[in-house]
C-alpha positions in Angstrom: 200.0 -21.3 168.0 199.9 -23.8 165.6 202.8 -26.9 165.8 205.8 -27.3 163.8 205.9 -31.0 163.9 209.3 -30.9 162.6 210.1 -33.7 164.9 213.2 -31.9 166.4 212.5 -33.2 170.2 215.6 -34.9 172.1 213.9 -37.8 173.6 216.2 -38.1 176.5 213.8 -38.7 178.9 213.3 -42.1 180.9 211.9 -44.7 178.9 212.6 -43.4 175.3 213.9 -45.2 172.0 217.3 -44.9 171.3 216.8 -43.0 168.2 219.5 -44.3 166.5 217.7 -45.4 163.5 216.8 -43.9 160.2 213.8 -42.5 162.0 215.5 -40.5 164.5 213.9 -37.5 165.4 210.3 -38.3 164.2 207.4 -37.7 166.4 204.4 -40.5 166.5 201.8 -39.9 168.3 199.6 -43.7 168.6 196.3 -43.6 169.4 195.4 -47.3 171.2 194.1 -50.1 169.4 194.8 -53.9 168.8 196.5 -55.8 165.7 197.7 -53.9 162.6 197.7 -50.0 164.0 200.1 -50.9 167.3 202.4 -53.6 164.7 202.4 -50.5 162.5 203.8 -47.9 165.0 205.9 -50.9 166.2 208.1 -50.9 163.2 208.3 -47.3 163.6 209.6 -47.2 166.7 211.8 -50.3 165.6 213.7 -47.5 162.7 214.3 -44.8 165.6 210.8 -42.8 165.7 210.0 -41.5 169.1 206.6 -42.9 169.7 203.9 -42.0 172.5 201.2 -44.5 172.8 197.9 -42.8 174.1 196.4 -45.4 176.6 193.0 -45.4 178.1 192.6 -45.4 181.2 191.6 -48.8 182.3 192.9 -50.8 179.6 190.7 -52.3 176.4 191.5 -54.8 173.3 192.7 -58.0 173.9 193.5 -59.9 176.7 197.3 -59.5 176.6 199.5 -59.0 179.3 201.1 -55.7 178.3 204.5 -56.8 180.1 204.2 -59.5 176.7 203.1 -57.6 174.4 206.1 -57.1 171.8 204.2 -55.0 169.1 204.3 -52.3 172.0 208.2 -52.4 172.6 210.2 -49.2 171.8 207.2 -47.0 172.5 206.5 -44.7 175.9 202.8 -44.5 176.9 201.0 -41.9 179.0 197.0 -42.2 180.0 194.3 -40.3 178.8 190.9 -40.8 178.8 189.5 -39.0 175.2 186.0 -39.1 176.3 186.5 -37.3 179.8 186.6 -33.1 179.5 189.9 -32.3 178.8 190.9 -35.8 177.0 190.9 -34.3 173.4 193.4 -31.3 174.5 195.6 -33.5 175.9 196.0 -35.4 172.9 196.1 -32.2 170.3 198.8 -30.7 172.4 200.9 -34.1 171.9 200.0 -33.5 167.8 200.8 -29.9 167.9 204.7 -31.2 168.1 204.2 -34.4 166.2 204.7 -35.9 163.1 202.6 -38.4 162.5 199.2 -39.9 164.3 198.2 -43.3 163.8 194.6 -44.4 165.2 192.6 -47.3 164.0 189.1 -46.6 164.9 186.1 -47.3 163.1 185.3 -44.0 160.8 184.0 -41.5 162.3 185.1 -42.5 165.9 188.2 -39.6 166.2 186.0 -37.1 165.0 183.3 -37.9 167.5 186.2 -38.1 170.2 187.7 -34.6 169.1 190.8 -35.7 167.6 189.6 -36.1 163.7 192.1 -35.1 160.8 190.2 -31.8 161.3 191.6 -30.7 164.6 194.7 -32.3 164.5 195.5 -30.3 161.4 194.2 -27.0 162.9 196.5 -27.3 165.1 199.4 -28.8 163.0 199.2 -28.4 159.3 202.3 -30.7 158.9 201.0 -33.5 160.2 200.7 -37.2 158.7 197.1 -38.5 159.9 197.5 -42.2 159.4 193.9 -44.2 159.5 194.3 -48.1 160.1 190.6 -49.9 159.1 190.1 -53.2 157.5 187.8 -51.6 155.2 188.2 -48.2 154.5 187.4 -45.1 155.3 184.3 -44.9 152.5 181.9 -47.9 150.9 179.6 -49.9 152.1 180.9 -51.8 154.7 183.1 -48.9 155.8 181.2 -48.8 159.4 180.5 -52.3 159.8 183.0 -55.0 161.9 185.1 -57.1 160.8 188.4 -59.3 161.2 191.6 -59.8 159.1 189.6 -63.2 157.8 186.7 -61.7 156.7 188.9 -58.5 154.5 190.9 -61.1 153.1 188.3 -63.6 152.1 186.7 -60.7 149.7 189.9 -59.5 148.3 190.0 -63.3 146.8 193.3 -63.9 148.3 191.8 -66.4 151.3 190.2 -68.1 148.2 193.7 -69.2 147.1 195.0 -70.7 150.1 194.4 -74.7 150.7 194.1 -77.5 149.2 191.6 -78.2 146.4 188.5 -80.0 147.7 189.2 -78.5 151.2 187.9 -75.3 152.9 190.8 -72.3 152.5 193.4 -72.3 154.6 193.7 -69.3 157.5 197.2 -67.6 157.5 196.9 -66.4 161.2 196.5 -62.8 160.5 199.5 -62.3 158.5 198.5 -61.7 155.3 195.6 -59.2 156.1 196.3 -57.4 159.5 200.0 -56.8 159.4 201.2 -57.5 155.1 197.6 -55.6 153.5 197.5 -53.2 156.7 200.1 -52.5 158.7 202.6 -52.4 156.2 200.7 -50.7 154.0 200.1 -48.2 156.7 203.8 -47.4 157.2 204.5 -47.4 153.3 202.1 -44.4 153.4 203.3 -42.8 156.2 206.2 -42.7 155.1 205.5 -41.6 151.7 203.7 -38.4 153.1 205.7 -37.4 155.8 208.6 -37.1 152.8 205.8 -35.0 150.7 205.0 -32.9 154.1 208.7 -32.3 154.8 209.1 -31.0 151.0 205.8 -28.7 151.1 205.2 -28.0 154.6 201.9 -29.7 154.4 200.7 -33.0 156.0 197.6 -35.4 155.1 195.6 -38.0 155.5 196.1 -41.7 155.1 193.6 -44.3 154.2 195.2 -47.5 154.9 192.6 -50.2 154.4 193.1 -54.3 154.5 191.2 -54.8 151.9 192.9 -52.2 149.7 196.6 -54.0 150.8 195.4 -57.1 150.6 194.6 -57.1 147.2 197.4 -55.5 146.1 199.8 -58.0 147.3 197.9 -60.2 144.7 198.7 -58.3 141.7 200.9 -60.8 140.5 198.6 -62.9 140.4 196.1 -61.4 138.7 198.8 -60.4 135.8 199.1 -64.5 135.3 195.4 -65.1 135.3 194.8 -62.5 133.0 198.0 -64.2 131.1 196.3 -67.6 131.5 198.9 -68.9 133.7 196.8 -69.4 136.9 193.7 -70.8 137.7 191.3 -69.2 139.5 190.7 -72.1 142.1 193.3 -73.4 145.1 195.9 -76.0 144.3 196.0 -76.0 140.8 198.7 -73.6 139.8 202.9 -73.0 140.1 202.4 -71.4 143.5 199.6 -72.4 145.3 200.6 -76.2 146.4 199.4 -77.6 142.9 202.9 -77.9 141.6 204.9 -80.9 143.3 208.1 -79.3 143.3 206.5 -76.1 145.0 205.1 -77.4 148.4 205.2 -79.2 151.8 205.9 -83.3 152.5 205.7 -84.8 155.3 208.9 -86.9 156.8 209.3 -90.5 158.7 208.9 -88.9 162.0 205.5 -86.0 161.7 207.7 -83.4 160.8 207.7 -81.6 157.3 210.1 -80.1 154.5 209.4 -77.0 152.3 210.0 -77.9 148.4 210.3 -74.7 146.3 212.6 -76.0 143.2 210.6 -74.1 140.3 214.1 -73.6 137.9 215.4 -76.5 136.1 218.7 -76.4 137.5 217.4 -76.3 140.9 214.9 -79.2 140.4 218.3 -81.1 139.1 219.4 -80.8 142.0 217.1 -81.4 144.5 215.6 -84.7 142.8 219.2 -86.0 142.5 219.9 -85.6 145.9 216.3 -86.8 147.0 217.1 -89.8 145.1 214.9 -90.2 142.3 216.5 -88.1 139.8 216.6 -91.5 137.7 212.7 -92.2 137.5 211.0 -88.8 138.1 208.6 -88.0 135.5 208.8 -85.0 133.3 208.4 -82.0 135.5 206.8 -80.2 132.1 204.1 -83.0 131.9 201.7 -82.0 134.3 199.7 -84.7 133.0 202.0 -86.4 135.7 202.4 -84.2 138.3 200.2 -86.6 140.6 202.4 -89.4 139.5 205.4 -87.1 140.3 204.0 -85.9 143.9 203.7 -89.8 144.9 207.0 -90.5 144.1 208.5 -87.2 146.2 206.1 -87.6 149.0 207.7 -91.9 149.3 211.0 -90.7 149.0 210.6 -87.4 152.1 208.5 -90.6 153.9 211.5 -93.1 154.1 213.9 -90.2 156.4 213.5 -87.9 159.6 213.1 -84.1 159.2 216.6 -83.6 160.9 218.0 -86.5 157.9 216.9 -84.8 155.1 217.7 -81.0 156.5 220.7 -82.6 156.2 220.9 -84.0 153.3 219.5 -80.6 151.6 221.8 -77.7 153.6 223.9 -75.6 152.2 222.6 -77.0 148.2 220.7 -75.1 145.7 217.6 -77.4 145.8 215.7 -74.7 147.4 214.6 -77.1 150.1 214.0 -76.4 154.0 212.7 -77.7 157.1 209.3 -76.7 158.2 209.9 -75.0 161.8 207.6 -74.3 164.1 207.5 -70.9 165.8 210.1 -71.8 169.1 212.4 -73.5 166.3 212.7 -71.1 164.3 215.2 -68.8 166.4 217.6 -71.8 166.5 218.1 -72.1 163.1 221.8 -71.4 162.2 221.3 -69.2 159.8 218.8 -67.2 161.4 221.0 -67.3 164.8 224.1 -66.0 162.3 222.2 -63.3 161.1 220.7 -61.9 164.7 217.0 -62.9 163.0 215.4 -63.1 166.5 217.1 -61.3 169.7 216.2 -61.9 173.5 214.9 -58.7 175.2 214.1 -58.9 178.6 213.9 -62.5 178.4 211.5 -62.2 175.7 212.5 -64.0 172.7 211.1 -61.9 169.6 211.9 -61.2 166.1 214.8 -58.3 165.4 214.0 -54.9 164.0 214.2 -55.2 159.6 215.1 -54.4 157.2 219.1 -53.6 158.3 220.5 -50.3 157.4 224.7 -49.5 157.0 224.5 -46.2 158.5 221.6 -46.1 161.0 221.4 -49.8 162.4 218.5 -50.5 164.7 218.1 -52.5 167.5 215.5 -53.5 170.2 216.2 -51.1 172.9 213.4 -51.2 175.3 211.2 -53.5 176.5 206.8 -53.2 176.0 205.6 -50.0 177.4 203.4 -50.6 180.3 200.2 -48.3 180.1 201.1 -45.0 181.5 204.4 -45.5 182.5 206.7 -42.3 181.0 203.8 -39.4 181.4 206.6 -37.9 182.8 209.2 -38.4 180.6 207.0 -37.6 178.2 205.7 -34.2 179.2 209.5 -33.0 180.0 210.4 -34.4 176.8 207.7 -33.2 174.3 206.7 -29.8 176.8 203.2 -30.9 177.5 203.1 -30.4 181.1 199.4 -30.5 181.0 200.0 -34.7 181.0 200.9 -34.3 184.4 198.1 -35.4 186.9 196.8 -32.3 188.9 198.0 -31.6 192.4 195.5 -32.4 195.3 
């Protein structure tokens, strides 16, 4: 009989999410993979979905100790190998009372392994099938591998980062992976699971880096177009070009953020650097040079901790550069619950924030394998269970 996936199941077995949050009552099932599919069914777990992560047996991906690995908190995992027999079944039985799948293999791979948009929708019409690739499921290089680096170096927005004369910049893998994909990914998801809760009919998503990526850059392209950006690094407003929008190092190695693009802000923050007497026209960018000199003197002469104080609490849109273990210190961050310790594990906090469904971190990474039975009581797939001798 074919599923439901109207997401109604309890999750009150051992291991599972609260289900406090907005997402309550959804059913994921994740198919295992590395970077931006498990981040992606991360933050649904994060707004209260009830997520089952289908490992294989033995492990694969990166070298991560699962006990660390935060992208896999909230989640329950049960084993099954795809490629043995009965693998497929296993997993279309978990589909049949789901609401969304999210699998990140190469095109083609699922339907090889049995578990393709096809099946899964034969034997649940409502289902969301979301697809995580970096480039898509069609075109030319839609089999070929590839890395968040290489999706975002053709989308032009690698191209952007750095300083002129210098090779680009490489944002870890935030801006392609987990902004261009993941996010992306979860967007869509989202937006069909509303259109399959108002029609009764699920579908596919395509979620490719490349696609996100370059969508993130549409402002962008509206200024070039405009003529108000260059199409090289460090020439423009907000690429490090400008010398009131960018980084300066202090007396002692460490570095403050300078983002003062208003007037009134720039008031402000070169009167209380101290050189709101003699800095040049911040219109003349015949000068700017002149007027990064001058700023980068000024942020030379006092410590990172001097001038963080010298800039709190004021409009001159100026910050301290923190590293990653800083950065949960920070008192406004520590105010707002930014970061959170789980299981001695310090790691960012669910977001957004939500008034009448708040979210919290509420378990800890889900070790491979360890709530098959949770989940077979929970979700009635008893066929999860290993066989009797």
């Amino acid at each position: 009989m074919a599923g439901t996936g109207n997401g109604t199941g309890t999750g009150t077995g051992t291991g599972t999410a609260s289900g406090s949050g907005p997402l309550a009552g959804v059913r994921v099932v994740e198919l295992a993979g590395i970077g931006p599919g498990p981040f992606a069914a991360m933050l649904l777990a994060d707004l209260g979905a009830d997520v089952v992560r289908v490992d294989r047996p033995g492990g694969g991906g990166l070298a991560v100790d699962p006990a660390y690995d935060i992208t896999n908190r909230g989640k329950r995992s049960v084993l099954v190998d795809l490629k043995s027999a009965d693998g497929p079944a296993r997993v279309l039985d978990l589909v049949e009372r789901a609401d969304v799948l999210v699998e990140g293999f190469r095109p083609g791979v699922a339907e090889r392994l049995g578990v393709g948009p096809a099946e899964c929708h034969a034997r649940n019409p409502r289902l969301v099938y979301g697809r995580m690739t970096g480039w898509g499921q069609e075109g030319p290089l839609a089999h070929t591998a590839g890395h968040d680096i290489a999706y975002i170096a053709v989308t032009g927005a690698l191209g952007m980062i750095g300083n002129p004369g210098e090779p680009p910049a490489v944002p870890a893998n935030l801006v392609g992976d987990y902004a261009g994909g993941s996010l992306y990914l979860v967007i869509g998801v989202l937006a069909a699971l509303q259109h399959a809760r108002a029609t009764g009919t699920g579908q596919v998503v395509d979620a490719a880096i490349v696609d996100g990526t370059a969508h993130l850059t549409a402002m962008i392209h509206g200024m070039m177009a405009a003529g108000g950006w260059q199409d090289r690094r460090g020439a423009n407003l907000l690429d490090g070009g400008c010398p009131f929008y960018g980084t300066y190092e202090t007396s002692d190695g460490g570095y403050m953020a300078v983002g003062a693009l208003e007037q009134q802000f720039y008031d402000t923050f070169t009167e209380l650097l101290g050189i709101g007497d003699r800095a040049p026209a911040r219109k003349d960018i015949a000068r700017w040079g002149e007027l990064r000199e001058a700023v980068a003197a000024r942020f030379r002469t006092r410590t990172r901790e001097e001038w963080t104080a010298v800039f709190e609490g004021t409009d001159a849109c100026v910050a301290p550069v923190l590293s990653l273990r800083e950065a949960p210190g920070h008192p406004h961050l520590a105010a707002r619950g930014t970061f959170t310790d789980f299981g001695g594990i310090v790691q960012p906090a669910p977001a957004p924030r939500f008034s009448a469904t708040p979210v919290a971190v509420t378990t800890g990474p889900a070790l491979p394998g360890a709530h098959t039975e949770s989940v077979a009581a929970d979700w009635d797939v008893p066929a999860l269970l290993p066989k009797e001798a």
